[in-house]
N, C-alpha and C positions, 0 to 999 in steps of 0.2 A: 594611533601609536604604531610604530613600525618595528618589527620586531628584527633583531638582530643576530642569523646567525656565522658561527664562526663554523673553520674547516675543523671534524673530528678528528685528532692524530690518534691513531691504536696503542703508540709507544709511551704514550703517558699516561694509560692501563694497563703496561704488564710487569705489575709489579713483583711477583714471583713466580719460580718456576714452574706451579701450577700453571698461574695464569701463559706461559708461556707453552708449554704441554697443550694447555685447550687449544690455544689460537693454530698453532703449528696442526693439531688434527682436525681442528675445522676446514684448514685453508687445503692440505690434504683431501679431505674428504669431495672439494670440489674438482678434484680430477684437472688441475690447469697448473701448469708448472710456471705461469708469469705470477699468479698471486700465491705461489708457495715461495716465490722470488722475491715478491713485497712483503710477504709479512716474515722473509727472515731480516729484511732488511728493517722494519718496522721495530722487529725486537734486539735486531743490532744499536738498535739507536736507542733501544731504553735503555738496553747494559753499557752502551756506551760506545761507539761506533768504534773512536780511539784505542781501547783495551782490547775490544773483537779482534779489529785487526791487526795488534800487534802479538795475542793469543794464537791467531790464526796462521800469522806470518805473510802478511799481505800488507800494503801501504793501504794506508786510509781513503785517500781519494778514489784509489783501485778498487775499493770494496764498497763505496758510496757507488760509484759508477756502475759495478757487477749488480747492486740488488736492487737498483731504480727502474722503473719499468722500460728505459729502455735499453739497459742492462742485458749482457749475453752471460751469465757465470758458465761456465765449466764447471762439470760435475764434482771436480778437487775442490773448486773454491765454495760449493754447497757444504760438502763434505767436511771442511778445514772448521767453515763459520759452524755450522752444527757442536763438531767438538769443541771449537772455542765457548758455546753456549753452553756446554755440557748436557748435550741429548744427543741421543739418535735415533732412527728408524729403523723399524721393525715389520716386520710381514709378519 
């Protein structure tokens, strides 16, 4: 019998801002700014890609394209999506 699996998506575990706080200092704590890139964009997609970017004031495709891994954001549009998500960074 063959076992079946599927791709794990993150975004449909982060169901609250907890869970959104871990992932964000997990992905932080690995020091790489492409998977602090995916998993903003991993959590844009749980809150809703649509609302992100119009909180944020970006068009949608633009912010799909910024936080896909081949994606270049600019530090505004980190910036924007974080307060759209309602957190930020701290030293």
């Amino acid at each position: 019998m063959a076992v079946e699996v599927g791709l794990w998506d993150p975004s449909e575990h982060l169901e609250s801002l907890e869970d959104i706080v871990a992932y964000l200092n997990a992905a932080l704590e690995e020091d790489d700014p492409a998977l602090l890139q995916a998993a903003l964009g991993d959590i844009a997609k749980a809150r809703g890609m649509s609302s992100i970017a119009r909180e944020a004031g970006l068009g949608r495709e633009s912010l799909y394209k910024s936080l896909s891994m081949e994606g270049n954001p600019s530090w505004q549009t980190i910036t924007k999506v974080l307060s759209a998500l309602g957190v930020r960074l701290e030293a």
